[in-house]
C-alpha distance (Angstrom), angle and dihedral (degrees) to the residues before:
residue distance angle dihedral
X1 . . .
X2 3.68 . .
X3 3.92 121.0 .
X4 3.78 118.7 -108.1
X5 3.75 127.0 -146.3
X6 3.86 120.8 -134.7
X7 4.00 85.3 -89.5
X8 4.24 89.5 68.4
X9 3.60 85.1 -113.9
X10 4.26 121.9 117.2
X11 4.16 105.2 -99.3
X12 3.47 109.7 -107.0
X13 3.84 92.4 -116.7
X14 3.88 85.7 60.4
X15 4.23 91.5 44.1
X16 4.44 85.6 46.1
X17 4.19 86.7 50.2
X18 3.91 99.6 44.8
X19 3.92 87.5 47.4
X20 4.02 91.6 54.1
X21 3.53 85.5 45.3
X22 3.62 91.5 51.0
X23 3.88 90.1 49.2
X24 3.55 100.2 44.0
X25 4.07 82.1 56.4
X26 3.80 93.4 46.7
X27 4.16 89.9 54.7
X28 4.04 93.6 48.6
X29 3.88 83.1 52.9
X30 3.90 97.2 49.8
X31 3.96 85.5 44.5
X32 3.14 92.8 58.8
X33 3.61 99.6 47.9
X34 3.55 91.8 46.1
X35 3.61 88.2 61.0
X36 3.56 96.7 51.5
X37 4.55 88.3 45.4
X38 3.62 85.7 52.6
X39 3.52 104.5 58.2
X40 3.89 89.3 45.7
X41 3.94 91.3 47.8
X42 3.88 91.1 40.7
X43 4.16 88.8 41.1
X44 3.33 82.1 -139.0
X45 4.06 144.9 108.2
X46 3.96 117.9 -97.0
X47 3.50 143.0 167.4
X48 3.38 144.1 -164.1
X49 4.15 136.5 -154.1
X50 3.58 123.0 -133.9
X51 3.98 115.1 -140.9
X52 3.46 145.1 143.2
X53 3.14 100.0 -72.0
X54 3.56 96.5 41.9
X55 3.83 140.0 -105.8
X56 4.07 104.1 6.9
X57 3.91 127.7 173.8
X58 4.01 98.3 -94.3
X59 3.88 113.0 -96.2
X60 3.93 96.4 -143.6
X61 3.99 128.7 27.8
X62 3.82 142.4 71.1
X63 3.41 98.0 -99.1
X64 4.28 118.6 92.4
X65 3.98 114.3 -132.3
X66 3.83 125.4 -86.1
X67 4.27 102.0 -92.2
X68 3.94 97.1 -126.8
X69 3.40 98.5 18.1
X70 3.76 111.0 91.8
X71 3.78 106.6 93.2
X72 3.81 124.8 166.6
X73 3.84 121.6 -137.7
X74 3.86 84.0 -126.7
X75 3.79 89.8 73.9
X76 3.94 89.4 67.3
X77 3.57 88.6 70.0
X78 3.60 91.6 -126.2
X79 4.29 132.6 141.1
X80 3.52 117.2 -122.5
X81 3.78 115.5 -27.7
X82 3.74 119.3 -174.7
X83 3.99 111.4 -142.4
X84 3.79 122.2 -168.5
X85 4.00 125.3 -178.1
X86 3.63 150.3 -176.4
X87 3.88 96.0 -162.9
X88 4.06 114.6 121.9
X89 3.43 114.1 -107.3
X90 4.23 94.4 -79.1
X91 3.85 128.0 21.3
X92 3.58 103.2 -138.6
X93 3.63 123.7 -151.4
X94 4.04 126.0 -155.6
X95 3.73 123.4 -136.9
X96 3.41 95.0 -95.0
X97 3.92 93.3 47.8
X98 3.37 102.3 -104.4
X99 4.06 112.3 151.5
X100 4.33 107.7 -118.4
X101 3.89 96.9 -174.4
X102 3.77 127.5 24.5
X103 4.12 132.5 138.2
X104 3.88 120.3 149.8
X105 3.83 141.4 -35.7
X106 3.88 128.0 -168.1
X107 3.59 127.2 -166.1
X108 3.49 126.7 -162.7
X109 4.31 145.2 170.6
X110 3.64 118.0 -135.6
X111 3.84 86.4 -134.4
X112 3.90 104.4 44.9
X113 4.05 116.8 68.0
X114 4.40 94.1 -136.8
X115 3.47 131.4 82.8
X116 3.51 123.8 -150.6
X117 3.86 123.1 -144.9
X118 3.52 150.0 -158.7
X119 3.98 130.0 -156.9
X120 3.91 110.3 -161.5
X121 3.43 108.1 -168.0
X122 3.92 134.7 -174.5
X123 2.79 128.7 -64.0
X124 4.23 104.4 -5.2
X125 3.15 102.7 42.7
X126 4.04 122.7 -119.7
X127 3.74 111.0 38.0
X128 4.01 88.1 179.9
X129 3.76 147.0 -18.1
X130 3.70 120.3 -166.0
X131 4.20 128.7 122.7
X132 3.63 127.3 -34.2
X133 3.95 103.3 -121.6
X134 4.01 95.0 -170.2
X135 3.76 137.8 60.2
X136 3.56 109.2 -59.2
X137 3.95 93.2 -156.3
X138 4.65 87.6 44.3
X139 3.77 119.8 81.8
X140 3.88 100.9 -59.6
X141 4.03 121.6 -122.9
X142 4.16 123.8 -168.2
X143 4.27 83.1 -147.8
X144 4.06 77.6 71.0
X145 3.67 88.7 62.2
X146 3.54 106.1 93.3
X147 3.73 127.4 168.7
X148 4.40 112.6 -91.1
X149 3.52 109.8 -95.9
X150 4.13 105.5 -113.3
């Protein structure tokens, strides 16, 4: 649901938080499939870990980081997004980019009532993105992912 001014039309506030929500999505997407290019270009296995902030160099494991694919959700230009996850601690990628871990991540703005979520499923990567139809701050579910309405 986006808020409407008196016009009919969505408040610009509302329009400016959907669009960092929107961006903030788009850069967890191009993360991820700059994990899964680098281990192909690199011929070698990566991996990535999922945080706040957004794709980091994992803290624990054998496996180095993805070259090009740590990305910070500060790059998308937007305010304060709130990002929740099921992933394990590190995505890992094979050498010929296929995605080892994946599960669900939901992104959300303090100020805008939707979620927006991503499905990443084995061994591709993102099965689906689409709205998060639960609580964001509740026990989170990927069947809650459900494709935007148009």
């Amino acid at each position: 649901m986006i808020r409407c001014s008196l016009t009919g039309r969505p408040s610009s506030s509302a329009v400016q938080r959907r669009l960092e929500l929107d961006s903030g999505m788009r850069l967890l997407r191009v993360g991820l499939d700059r994990g899964r290019m680098a281990a192909q270009r690199d011929r070698r296995p990566c991996a990535l870990q999922l945080s706040a902030n957004g794709w980091q160099p994992p803290l624990a494991g054998d496996l180095p980081a993805c070259r090009g694919g740590v990305s910070s959700l500060a790059e998308s230009g937007a305010g304060v997004l709130e990002l929740r996850s099921n992933l394990p601690d590190a995505v890992r990628f094979t050498v010929n980019g296929l995605v080892l871990d994946g599960d669900l991540v939901v992104l959300s703005h303090p100020s805008h009532p939707q979620a927006l979520c991503l499905v990443i499923g084995l061994p591709l990567g993102i099965s689906r993105s689409g709205t998060y139809r639960g609580d964001v701050s509740g026990s989170l579910s990927s069947a809650l992912c459900q494709p935007s309405d148009a």
